[in-house]
C-alpha positions in Angstrom: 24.3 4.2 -12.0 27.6 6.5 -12.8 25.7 8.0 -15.8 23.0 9.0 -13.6 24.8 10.7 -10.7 27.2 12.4 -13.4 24.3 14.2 -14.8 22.6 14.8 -11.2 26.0 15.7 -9.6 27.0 18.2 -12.6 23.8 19.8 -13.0 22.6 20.6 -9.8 26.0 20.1 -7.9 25.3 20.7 -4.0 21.7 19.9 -4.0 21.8 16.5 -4.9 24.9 14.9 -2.7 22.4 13.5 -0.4 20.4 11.7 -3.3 23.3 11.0 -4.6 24.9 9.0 -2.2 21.9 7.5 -1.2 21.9 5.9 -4.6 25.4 4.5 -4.8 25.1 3.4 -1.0 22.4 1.4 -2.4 24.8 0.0 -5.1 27.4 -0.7 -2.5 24.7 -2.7 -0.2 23.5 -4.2 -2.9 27.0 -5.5 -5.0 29.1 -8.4 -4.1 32.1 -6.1 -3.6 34.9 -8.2 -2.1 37.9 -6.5 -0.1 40.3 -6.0 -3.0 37.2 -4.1 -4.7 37.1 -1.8 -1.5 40.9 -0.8 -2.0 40.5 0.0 -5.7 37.1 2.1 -5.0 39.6 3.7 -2.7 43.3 4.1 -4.8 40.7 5.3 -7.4 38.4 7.9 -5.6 42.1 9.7 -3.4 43.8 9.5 -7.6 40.7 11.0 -8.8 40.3 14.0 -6.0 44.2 14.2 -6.7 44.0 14.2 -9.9 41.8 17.2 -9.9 43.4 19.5 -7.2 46.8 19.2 -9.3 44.4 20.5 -12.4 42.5 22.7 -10.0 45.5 24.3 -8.4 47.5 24.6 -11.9 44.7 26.7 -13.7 43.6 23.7 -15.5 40.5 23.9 -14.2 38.9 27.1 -13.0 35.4 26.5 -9.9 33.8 29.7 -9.2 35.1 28.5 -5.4 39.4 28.4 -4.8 39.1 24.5 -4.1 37.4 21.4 -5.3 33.8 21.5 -5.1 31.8 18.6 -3.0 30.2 17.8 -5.2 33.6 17.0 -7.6 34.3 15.0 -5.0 31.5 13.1 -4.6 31.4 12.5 -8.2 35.0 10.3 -8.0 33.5 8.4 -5.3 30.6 7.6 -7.6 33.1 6.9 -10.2 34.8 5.0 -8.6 32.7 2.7 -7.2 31.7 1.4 -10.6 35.6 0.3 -11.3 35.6 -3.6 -10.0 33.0 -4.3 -12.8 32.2 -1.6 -14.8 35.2 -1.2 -17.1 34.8 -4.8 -18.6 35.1 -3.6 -22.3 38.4 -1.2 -21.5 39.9 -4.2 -19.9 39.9 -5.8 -22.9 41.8 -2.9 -25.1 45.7 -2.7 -25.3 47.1 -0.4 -23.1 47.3 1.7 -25.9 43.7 1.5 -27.0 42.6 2.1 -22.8 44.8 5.4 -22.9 43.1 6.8 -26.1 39.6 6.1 -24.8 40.6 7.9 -21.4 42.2 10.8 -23.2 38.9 11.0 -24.9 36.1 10.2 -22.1 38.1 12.6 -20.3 38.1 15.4 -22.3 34.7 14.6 -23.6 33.4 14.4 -19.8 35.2 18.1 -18.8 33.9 19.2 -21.6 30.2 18.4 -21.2 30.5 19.4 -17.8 31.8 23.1 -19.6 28.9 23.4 -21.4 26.8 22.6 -19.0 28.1 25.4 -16.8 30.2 23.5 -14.1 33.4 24.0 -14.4 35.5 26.1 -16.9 39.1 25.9 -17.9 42.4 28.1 -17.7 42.5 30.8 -20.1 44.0 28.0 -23.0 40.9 25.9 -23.6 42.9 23.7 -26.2 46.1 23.1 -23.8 44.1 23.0 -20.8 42.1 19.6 -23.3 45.7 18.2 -24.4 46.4 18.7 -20.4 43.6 16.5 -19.8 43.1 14.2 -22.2 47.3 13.3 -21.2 46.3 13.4 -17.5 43.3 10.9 -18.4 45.5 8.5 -21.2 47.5 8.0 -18.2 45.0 7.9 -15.6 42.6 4.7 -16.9 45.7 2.0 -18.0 46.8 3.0 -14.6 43.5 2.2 -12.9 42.8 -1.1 -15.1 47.0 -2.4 -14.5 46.0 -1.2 -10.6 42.8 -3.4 -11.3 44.5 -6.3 -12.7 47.0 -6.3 -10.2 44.3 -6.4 -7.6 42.5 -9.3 -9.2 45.7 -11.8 -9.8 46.6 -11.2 -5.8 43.2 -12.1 -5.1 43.6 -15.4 -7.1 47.4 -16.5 -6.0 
């Protein structure tokens, strides 16, 4: 479901939020999301929006607007909706191995979304990745502890 409102969301941007959240509504109605879930969705959607007005306000990232596009923000939402029980196999990775694969879904993600015209980055491209990819090594062990934590409160 992520996959397909990231490619929606980053292609056609403002003409598809309504579709868009349709579709993950639809995911929320349908899910056995449990209160705890509902607070993650939440940490994770206000780290992820931010996340990227730090980036977006320290050149990092460069909209042809001065502030974070809807549809950016929409996009969290959708991501993080899928964190109660789609990050199964990062769960399972040392905290070391979770903060290479953000570093490198996150710069692999910005990038796409580069060349597929979206966004663009300050006037380094290779420090504004090594920005990123630190931003996202630090982001996803956050979000899985933050998960964890979640889940063991839950069960005590």
């Amino acid at each position: 479901m992520f996959k397909a409102s990231w490619i929606l969301l980053v292609l056609y941007q403002e003409l598809v939020i309504i579709p868009v959240l349709v579709l993950n509504a639809g995911k929320l109605f349908l899910a056995t999301f449990r209160v705890q879930d509902l607070w993650l969705v939440l940490f994770m959607f206000l780290a992820g929006v931010l996340l990227d007005t730090v980036l977006l306000l320290a050149g990092v990232l460069v909209f042809q607007q001065s502030f974070l596009p809807i549809w950016l923000i929409i996009l969290w939402l959708c991501f993080a909706i899928t964190l109660p029980y789609g990050f199964g196999f990062i769960k399972t990775l040392s905290r070391t191995g979770q903060a290479c694969c953000g570093a490198l879904a996150g710069c692999v993600g910005y990038g796409a979304g580069m060349w597929l015209g979206a966004v663009t980055f300050g006037p380094v491209l290779p420090l504004a990745l090594v920005v990123l990819g630190c931003c996202w090594a630090l982001l996803i062990p956050g979000v899985v502890y933050a998960s964890e934590y979640v889940q063991t409160r839950e069960l005590s």
